[in-house]
C-alpha positions as protocol buffer text, in pm:
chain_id: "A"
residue {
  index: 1
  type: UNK
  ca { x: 5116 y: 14020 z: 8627 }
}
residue {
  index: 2
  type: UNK
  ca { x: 5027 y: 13742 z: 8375 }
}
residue {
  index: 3
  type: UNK
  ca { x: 4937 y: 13394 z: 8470 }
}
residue {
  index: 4
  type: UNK
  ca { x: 5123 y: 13118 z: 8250 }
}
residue {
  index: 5
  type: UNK
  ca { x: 5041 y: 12750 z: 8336 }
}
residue {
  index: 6
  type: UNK
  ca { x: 5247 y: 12497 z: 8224 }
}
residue {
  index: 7
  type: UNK
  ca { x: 5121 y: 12085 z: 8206 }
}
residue {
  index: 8
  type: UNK
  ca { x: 5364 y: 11808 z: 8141 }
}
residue {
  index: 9
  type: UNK
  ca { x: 5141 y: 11504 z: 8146 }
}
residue {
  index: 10
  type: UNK
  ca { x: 5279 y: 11148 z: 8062 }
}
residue {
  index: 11
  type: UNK
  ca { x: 5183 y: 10883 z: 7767 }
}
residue {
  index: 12
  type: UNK
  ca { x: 5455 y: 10516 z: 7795 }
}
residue {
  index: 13
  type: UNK
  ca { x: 5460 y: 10312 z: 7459 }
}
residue {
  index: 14
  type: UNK
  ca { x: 5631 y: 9982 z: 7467 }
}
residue {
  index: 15
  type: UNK
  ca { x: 5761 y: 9861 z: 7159 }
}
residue {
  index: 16
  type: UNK
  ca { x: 5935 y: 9446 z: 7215 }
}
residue {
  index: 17
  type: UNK
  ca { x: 6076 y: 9192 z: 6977 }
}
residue {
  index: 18
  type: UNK
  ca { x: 5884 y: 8853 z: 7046 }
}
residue {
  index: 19
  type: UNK
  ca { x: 5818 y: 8913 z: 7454 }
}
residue {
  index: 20
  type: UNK
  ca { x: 5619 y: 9272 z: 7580 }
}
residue {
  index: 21
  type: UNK
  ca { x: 5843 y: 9481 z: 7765 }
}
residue {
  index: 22
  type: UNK
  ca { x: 5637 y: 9673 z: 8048 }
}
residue {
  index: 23
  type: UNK
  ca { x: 5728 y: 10070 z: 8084 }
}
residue {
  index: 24
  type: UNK
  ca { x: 5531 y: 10251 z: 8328 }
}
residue {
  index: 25
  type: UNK
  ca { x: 5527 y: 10625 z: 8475 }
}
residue {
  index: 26
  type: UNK
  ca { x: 5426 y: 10804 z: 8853 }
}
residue {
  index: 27
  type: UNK
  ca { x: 5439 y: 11166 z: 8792 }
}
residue {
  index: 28
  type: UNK
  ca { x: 5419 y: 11494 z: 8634 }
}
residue {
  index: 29
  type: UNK
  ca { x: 5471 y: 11852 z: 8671 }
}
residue {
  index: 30
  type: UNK
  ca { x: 5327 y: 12153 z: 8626 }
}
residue {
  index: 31
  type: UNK
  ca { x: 5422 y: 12563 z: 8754 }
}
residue {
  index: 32
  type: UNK
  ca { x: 5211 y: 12875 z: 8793 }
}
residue {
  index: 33
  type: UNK
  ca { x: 5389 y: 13213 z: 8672 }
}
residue {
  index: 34
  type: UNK
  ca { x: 5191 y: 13429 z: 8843 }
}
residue {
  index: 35
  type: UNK
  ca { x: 5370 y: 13650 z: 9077 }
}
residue {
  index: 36
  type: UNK
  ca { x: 5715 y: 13868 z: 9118 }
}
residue {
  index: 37
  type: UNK
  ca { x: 5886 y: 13537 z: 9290 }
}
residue {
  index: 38
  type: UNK
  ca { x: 5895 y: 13485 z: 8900 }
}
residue {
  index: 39
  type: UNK
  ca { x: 6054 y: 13825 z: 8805 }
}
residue {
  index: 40
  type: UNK
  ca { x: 6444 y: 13876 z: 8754 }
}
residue {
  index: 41
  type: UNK
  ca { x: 6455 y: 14194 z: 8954 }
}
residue {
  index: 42
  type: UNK
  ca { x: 6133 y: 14296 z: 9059 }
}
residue {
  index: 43
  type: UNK
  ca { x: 5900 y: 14512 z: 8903 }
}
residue {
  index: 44
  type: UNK
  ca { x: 5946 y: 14596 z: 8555 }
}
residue {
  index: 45
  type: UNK
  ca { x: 6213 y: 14323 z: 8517 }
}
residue {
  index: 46
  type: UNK
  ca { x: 6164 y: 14005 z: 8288 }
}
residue {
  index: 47
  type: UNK
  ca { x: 6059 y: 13688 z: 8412 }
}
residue {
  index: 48
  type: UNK
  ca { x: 6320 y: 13406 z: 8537 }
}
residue {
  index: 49
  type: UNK
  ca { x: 6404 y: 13240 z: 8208 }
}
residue {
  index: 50
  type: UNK
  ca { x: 6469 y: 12892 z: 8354 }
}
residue {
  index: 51
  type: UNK
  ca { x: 6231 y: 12674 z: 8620 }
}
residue {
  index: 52
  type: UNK
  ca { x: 6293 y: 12329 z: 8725 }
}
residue {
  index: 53
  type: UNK
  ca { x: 6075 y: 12020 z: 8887 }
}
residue {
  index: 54
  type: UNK
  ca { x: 6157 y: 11835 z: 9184 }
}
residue {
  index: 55
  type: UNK
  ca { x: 6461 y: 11510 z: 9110 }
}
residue {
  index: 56
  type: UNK
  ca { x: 6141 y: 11251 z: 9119 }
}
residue {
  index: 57
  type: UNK
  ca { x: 5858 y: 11463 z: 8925 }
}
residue {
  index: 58
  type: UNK
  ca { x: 5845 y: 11138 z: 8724 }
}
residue {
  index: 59
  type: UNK
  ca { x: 5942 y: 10733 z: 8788 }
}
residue {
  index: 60
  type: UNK
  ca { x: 6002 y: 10537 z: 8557 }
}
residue {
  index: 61
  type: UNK
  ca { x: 5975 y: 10137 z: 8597 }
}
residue {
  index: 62
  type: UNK
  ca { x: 6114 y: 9845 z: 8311 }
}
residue {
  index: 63
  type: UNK
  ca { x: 5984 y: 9515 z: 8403 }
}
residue {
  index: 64
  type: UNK
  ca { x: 5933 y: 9178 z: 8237 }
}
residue {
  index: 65
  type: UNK
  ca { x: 6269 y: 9185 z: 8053 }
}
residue {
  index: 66
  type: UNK
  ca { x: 6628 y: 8991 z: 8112 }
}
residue {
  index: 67
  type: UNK
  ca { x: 6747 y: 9181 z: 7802 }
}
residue {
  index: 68
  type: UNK
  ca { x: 6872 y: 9469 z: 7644 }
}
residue {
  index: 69
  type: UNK
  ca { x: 6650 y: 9795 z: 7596 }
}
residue {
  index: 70
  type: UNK
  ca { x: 6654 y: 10166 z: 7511 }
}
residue {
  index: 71
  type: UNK
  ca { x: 6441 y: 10429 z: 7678 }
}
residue {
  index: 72
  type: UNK
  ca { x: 6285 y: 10716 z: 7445 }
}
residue {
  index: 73
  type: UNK
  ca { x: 6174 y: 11034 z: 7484 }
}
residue {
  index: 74
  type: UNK
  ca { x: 5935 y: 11293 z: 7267 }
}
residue {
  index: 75
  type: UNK
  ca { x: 5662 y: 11525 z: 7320 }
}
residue {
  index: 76
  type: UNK
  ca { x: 5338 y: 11575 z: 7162 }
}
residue {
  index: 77
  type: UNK
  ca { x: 5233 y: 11929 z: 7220 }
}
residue {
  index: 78
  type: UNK
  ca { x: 4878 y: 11996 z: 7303 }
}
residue {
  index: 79
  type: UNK
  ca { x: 4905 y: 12411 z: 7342 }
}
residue {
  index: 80
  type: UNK
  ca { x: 5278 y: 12499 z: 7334 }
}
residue {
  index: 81
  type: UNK
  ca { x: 5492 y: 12834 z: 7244 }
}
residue {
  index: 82
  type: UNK
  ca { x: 5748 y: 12785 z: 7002 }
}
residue {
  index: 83
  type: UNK
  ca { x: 6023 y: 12974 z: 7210 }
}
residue {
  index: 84
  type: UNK
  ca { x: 6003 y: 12726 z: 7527 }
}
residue {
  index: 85
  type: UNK
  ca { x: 6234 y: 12462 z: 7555 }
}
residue {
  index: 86
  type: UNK
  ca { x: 6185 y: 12153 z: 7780 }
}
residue {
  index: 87
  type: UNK
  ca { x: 6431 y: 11919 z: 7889 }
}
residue {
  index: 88
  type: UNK
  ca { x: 6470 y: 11591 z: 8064 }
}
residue {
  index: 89
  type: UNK
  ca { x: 6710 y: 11437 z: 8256 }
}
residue {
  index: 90
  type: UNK
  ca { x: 6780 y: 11125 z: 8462 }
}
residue {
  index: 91
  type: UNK
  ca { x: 6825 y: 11164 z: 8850 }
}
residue {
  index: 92
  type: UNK
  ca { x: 6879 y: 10840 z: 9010 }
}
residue {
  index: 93
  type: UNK
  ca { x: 6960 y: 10505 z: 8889 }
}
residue {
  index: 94
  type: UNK
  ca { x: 6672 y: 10322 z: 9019 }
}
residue {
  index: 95
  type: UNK
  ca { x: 6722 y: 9948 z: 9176 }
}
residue {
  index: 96
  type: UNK
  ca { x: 6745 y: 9615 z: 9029 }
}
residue {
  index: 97
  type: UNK
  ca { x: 6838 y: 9538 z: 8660 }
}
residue {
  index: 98
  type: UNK
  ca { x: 7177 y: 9422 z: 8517 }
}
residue {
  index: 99
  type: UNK
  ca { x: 7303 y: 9793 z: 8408 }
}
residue {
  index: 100
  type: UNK
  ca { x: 7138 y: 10172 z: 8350 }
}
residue {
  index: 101
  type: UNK
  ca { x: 7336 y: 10418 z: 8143 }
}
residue {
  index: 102
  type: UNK
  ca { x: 7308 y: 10762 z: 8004 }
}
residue {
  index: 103
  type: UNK
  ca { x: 7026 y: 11027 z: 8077 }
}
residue {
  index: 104
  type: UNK
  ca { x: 7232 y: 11219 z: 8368 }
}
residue {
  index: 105
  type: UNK
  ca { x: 7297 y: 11521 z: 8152 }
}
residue {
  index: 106
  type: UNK
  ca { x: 7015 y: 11730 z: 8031 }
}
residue {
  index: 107
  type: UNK
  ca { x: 6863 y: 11649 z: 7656 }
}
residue {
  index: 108
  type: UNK
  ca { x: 6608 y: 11819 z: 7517 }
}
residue {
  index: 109
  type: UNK
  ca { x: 6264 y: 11667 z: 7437 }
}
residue {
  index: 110
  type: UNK
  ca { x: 6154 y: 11765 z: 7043 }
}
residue {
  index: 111
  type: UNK
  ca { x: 5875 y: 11672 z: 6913 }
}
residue {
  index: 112
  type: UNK
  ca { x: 6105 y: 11363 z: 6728 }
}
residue {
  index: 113
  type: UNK
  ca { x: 6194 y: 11031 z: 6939 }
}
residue {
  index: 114
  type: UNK
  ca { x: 6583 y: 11073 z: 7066 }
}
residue {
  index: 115
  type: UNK
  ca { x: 6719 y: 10784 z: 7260 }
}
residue {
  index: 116
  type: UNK
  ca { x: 6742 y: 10896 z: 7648 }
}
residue {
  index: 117
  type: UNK
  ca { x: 6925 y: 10632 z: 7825 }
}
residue {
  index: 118
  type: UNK
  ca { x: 6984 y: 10244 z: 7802 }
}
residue {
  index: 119
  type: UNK
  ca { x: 6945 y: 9970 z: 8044 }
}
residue {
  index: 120
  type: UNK
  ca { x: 6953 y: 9578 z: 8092 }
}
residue {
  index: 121
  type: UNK
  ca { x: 6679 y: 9396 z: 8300 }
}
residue {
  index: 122
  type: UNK
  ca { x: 6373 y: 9482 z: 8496 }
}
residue {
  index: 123
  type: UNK
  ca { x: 6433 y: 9806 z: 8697 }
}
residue {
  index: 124
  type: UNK
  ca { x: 6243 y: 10020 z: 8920 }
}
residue {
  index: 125
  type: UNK
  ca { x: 6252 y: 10383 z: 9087 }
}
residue {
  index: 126
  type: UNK
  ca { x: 6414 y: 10532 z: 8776 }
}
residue {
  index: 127
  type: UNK
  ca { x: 6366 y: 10935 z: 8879 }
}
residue {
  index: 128
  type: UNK
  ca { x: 6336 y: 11221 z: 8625 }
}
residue {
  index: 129
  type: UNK
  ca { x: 6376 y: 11582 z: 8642 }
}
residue {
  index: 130
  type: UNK
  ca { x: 6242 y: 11832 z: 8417 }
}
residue {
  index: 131
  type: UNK
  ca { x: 6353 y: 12192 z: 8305 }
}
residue {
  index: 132
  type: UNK
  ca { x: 6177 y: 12432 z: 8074 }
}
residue {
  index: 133
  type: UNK
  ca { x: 6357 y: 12726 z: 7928 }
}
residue {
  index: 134
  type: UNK
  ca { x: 6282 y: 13017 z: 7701 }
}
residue {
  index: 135
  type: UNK
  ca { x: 6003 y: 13214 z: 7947 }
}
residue {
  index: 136
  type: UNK
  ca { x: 6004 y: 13582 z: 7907 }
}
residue {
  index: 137
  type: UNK
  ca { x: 5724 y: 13868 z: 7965 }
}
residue {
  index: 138
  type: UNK
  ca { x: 5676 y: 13819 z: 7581 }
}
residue {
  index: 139
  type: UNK
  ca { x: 5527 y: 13474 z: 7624 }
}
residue {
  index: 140
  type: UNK
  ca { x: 5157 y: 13513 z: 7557 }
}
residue {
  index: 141
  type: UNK
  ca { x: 4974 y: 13448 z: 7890 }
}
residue {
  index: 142
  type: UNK
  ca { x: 4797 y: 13077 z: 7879 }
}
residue {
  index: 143
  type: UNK
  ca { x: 4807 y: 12696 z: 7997 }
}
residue {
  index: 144
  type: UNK
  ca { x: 5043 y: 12590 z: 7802 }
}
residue {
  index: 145
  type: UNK
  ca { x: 5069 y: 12224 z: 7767 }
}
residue {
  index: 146
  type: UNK
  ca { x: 5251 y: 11888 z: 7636 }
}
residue {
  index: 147
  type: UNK
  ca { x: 5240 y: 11534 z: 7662 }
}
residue {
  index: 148
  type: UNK
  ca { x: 5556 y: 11347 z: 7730 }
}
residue {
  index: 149
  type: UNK
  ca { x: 5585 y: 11020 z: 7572 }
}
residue {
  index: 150
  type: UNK
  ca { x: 5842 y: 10746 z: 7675 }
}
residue {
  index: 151
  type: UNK
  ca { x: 5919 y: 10442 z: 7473 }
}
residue {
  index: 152
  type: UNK
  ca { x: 6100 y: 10132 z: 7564 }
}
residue {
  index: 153
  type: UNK
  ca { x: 6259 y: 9957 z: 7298 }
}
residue {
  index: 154
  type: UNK
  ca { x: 6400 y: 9577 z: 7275 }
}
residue {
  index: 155
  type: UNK
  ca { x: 6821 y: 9593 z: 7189 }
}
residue {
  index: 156
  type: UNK
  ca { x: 6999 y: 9355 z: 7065 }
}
């Protein structure tokens, strides 16, 4: 059996019109595919194309803002295959704030910054799930690995 690591580590980068807005991350996630737990059917079957983290494998927190803002989302790949697809989603809405939209369906995370979900005010215990897709036996065997990168940004 081949052993395929996978590393989601986490960067935050605020972006703010005149005051900082403060983004910060607990978390990350990472699987073994080692064994035949991680075969369709057994021997000589493929391997289960779809694996998922926990509902809180990452918290988010806002703070020091009364206004507006946009969460982002990319990745920066650091070893990566190009058939793997890994996706993001929004499990709780966290406490505090004035409002928290968006996020509760699955997007996935390119390489590009797409806008993840929006929000209004400081708020904490914002929980994110992860899910990677596109494993097969024909994914080389390595530690494959990417950084997730979340951006707040000021709204008017």
């Amino acid at each position: 059996m081949k052993k395929i690591f996978l590393l989601i580590t986490l960067i935050l980068l605020v972006t703010a019109k005149a005051e900082a807005i403060d983004i910060s991350a607990v978390g990350s996630w990472s699987d073994t595919i080692i064994n035949a737990s991680d075969l369709q059917a057994g021997a000589g079957s493929n391997l289960i194309d779809t694996y998922e983290s926990g509902a809180g494998a990452t918290v988010l927190t806002i703070s020091n803002t009364t206004d507006n803002w946009r969460v982002d989302v990319r990745r920066t790949d650091i070893i990566w295959y190009g058939n793997l697809h890994l996706f993001v989603k929004r499990t709780s809405d966290g406490a505090g704030g004035v409002s928290i939209s968006g996020g509760l369906s699955y997007i996935e995370i390119t390489t590009i910054d797409s806008q993840f979900f929006l929000g209004a005010g400081d708020r904490s215990g914002i929980n994110l799930k992860y899910k990677l897709t596109g494993m097969s036996v024909s994914v080389p065997p390595n530690a494959y690995s990417t950084t997730v990168t979340y951006t707040v940004v000021d709204t008017p």
